[in-house]
N, C-alpha and C positions, 0 to 999 in steps of 0.2 A: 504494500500500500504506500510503501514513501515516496513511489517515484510519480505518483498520481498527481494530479493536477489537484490544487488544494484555492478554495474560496472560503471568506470570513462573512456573515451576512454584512457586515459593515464595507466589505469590498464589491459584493453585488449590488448591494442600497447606491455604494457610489455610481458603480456602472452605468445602472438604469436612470440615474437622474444625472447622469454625464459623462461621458464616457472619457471625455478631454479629461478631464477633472482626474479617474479612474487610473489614465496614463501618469498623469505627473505623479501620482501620488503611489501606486501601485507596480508601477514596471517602471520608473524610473526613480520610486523613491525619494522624489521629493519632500520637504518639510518647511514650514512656515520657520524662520527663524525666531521670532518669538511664540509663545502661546499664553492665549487672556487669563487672567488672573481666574476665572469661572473653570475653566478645563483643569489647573492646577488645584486650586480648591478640592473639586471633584475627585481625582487625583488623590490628593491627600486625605481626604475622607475615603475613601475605598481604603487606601492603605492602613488607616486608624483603625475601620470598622473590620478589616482583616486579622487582624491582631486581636482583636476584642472578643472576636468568633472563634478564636484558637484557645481562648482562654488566657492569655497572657497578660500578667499583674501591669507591663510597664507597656501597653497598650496604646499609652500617646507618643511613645517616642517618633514613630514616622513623623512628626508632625514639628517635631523640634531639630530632627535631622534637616530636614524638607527647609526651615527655618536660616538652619545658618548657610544653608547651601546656596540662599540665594540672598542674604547679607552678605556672603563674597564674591557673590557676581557680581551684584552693585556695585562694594567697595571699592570693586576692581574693573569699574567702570562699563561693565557690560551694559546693554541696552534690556531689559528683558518687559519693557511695558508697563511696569508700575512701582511705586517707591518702598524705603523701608517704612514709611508709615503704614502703607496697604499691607506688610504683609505681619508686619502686628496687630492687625486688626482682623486676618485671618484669623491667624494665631489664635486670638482672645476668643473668636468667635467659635472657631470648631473648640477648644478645650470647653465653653459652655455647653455648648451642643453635647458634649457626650459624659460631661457630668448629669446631663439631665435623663439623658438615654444610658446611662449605669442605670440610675434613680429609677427609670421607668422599666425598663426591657431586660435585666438581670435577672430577676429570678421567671419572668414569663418564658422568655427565649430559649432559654436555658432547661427548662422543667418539660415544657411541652413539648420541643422538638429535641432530636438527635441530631447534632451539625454531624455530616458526613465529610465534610473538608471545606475550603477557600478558595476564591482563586482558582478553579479545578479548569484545565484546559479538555476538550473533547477534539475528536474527530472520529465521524462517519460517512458511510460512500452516500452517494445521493445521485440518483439519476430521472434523466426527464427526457421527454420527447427534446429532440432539436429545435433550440430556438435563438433570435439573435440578444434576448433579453441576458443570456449569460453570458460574460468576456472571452468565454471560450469558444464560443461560434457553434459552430454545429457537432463540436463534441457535447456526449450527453451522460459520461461518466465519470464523475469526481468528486471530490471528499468536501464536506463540511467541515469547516474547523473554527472553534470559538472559544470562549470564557467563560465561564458562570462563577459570578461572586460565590453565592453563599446553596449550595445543595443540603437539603437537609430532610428528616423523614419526620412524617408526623409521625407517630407509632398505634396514635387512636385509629386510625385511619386506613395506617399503611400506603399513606401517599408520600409517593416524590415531590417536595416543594421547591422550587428552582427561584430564590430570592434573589430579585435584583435591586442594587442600592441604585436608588437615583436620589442627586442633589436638586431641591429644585427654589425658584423665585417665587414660587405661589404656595398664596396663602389657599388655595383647594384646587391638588395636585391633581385629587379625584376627577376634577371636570377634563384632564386628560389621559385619566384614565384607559378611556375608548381608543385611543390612537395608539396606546400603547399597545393595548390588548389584542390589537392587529397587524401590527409593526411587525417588520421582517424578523426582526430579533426573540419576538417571542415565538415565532415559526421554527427559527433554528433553535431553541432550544425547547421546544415540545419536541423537535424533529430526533435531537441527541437523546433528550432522554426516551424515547419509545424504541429509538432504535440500539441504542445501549447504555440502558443503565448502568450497565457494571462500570463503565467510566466513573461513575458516580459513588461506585461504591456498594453497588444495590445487584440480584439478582431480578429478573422477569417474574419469578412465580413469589418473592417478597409484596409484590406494589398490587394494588388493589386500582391506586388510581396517580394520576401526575397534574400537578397544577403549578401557576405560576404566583405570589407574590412580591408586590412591587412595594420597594421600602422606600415609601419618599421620607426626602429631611430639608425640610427648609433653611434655607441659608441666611434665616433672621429671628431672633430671640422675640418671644410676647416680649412688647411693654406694658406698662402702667396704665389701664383706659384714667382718660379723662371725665370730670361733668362739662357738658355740654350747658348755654346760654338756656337750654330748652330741656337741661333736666334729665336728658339724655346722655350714654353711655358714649366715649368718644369708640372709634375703631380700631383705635392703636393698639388694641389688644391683642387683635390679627396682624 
């Protein structure tokens, strides 16, 4: 199977919505020289919440690594998009974030589900009728390959749960929920886990059923609501 042609759905998503794009990024490897502070974030939250899922006491360190690594890019003159003020305020903001998400999800997460690993990479074949919507043209057999954050088994259940952490700006991630729920990415990872669980850590005659949850985390702390002129609750709660 190594020597098979291998796509990420994140490589096909780009194909089909551009194929120029697909090249530079893909078969030439190209790369943005910097990347937004929002990708990094994300970034470092996956890495925090990797650690956390492992079980490991010092769980923030990605975060203070990630920290000085780009205090001496600055330092040293690099261009990377934004200052050392933005990324102490990262900083401040994910360590809240997951003192609150200890507080909250420690003993749920933890009691209810079996984490089965992190980070767990797959690949399976995958084949379709000939078409030009895959970068391989009119070949029609090749491997899937991806990421899953967080695979884990309910045990009430006997389901495969395939968590995926997203960082998000809204205050009700739920309203895009829907797009998620039909998003290539959840295709390829229904697709891994039915076609081999055992990546996962799991036999076929274990699972009962497979589903998907989506871990959103808002990238903004509640504040304080206000009274309003009219008596009213402000909205800065959200």
């Amino acid at each position: 199977m190594g020597s098979r042609e291998t796509y990420s759905q994140s490589a096909l998503a780009t194909f089909q919505s551009c194929a120029r794009r697909f090249k530079y990024r893909y078969e030439m490897r190209l790369r943005p020289k910097r990347r937004s502070m929002a990708l990094r974030f994300g970034t470092v939250m996956h890495d925090v919440l990797e650690r956390w899922y492992e079980g490991e006491a010092n769980f923030i360190q990605p975060l203070f690594d990630w920290q000085r690594e780009m205090e001496t890019l600055l330092r040293g003159g690099e261009e990377v998009g934004f200052t050392l003020e933005d990324i102490d305020k990262a900083v401040e903001l994910i360590e809240a974030i997951m003192v609150r998400y200890e507080q909250k999800y420690r003993a749920v997460d933890f009691s209810k589900w079996k984490v089965l690993g992190t980070e767990v990479d797959f690949r399976v074949p995958f084949r379709s009728a000939p078409t030009k919507r895959f970068p391989n043209g009119r070949k029609s057999d090749w491997d899937l390959v991806g990421r899953v954050d967080l695979p884990v088994l309910d045990p009430e259940t006997n389901t495969l749960l395939i968590v995926d952490h997203k960082t998000t700006s809204s205050a009700s991630p739920w309203e895009t929920q829907a797009d998620h729920a039909t998003s290539q990415q959840t295709w390829a990872y229904f697709w891994a886990a039915t076609q081999s669980p055992e990546q996962f850590g799991l036999q076929p005659d274990e699972l009962d059923g497979i589903g998907i949850v989506y871990n959103y985390i808002r990238k903004k702390l509640p504040s304080q609501p206000k009274i309003l002129k009219n008596g009213m609750l402000s909205k800065s709660s959200i």
